[in-house]
C-alpha positions in Angstrom: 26.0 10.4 -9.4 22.7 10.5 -7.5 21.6 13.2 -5.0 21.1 13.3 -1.2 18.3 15.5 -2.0 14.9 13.7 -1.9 12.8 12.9 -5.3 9.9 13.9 -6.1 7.5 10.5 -7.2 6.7 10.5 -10.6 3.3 11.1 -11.2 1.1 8.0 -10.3 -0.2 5.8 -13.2 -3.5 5.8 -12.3 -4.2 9.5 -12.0 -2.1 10.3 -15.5 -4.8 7.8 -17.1 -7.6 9.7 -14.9 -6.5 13.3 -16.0 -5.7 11.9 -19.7 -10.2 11.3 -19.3 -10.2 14.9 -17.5 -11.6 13.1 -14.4 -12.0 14.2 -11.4 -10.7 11.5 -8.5 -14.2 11.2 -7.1 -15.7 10.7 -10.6 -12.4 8.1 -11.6 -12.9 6.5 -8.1 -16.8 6.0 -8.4 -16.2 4.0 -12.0 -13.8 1.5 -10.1 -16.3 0.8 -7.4 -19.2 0.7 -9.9 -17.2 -1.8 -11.9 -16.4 -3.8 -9.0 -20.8 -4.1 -7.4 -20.9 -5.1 -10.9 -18.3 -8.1 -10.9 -19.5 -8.7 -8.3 -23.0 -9.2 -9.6 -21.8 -11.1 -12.3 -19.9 -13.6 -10.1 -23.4 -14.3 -7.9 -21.8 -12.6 -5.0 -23.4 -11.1 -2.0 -21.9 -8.2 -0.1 -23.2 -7.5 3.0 -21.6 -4.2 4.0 -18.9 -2.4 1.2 -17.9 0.5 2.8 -16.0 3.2 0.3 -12.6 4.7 1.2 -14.3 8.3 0.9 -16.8 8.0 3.0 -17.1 10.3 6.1 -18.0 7.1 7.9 -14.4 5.4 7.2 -12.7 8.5 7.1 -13.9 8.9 11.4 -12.7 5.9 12.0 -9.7 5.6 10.2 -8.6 8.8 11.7 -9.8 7.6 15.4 -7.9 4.4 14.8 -4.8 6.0 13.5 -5.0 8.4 16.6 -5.4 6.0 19.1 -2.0 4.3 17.7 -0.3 7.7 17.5 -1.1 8.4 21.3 -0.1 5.0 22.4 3.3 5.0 20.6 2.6 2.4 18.0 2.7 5.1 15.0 5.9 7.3 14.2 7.3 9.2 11.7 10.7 8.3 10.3 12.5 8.5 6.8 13.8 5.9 4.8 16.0 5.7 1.8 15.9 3.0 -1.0 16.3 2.4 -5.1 12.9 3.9 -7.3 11.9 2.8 -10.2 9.7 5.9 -11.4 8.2 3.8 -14.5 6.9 1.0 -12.4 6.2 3.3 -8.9 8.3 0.8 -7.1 11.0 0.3 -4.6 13.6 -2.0 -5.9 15.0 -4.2 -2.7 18.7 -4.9 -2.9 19.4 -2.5 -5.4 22.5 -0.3 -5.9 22.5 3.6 -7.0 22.4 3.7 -10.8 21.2 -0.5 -10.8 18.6 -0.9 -13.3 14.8 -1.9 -12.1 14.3 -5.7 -12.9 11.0 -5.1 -14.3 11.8 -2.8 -17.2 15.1 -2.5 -17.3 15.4 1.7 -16.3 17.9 3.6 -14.3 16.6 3.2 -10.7 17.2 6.9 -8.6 18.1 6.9 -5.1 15.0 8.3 -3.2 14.7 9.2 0.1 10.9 9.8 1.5 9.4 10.9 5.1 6.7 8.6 6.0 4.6 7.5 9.4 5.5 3.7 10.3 3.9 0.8 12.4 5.3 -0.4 15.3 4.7 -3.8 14.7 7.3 -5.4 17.2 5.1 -4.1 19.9 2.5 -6.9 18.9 4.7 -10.1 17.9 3.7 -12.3 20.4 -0.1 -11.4 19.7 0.3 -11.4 16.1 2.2 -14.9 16.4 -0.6 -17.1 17.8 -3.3 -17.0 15.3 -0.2 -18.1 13.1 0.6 -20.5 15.7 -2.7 -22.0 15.8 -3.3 -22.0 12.0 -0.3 -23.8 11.3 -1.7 -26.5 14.1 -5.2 -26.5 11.8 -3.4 -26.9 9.2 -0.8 -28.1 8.9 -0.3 -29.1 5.2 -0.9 -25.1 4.0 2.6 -24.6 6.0 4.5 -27.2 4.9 7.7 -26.7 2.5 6.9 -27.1 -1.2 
């Protein structure tokens, strides 16, 4: 029978691999975005401006951003509940307690997590017209297949 009591995430794929190399995140994260300049390279492509996640630059301005939404009521914290796949780090929509993932086949848990979310409803109607208007420009990318 599952708990009411919150789950603790399994440990994120990505940092199991980077501790498996007894890497430090900064050191793990610097290989990624050295591999991608080089695809990059590789594919003849120009960047103009790529600005790293841990940068002080992005962090002031993801901080202002996410300050300015706070203060205006467009950021709030609230809970929600769902079926986790630990293997796969997922959510599993329309699942029951106990349902297994669809993916690999594991016992889902029941997971409830405390998170900050968007208030998206308070920007429909500006969020609607550039789809509006692209579905005017172009109309065959919106048609039913």
């Amino acid at each position: 029978m599952p708990s009411s009591q919150p789950h603790r995430r399994a440990r994120p794929k990505s940092r199991t691999r980077r501790q498996g190399r007894r890497k430090t995140e900064q050191e793990f994260t610097d290989i990624i975005s050295a591999e991608f300049a080089r695809q990059w390279k590789t594919l003849g492509l120009h960047v103009d401006r790529f600005e790293r996640t841990t940068s002080d630059r992005h962090a002031h301005v993801v901080q202002d951003l996410f300050n300015r939404c706070v203060k205006n009521g467009h950021v709030y914290k609230g809970s929600y509940t769902g079926q986790y796949c630990v293997y796969d780090e997922a959510y599993v929509n329309n699942a029951k307690p106990g349902d297994p993932c669809p993916d690999c086949g594991r016992t889902t848990e029941t997971v409830t997590e405390e998170n900050y979310f968007f208030r998206l409803s308070a920007f429909s109607k500006t969020a609607a017209r550039p789809i509006r208007v692209a579905a005017r420009l172009h109309p065959a990318r919106n048609a039913p297949q």
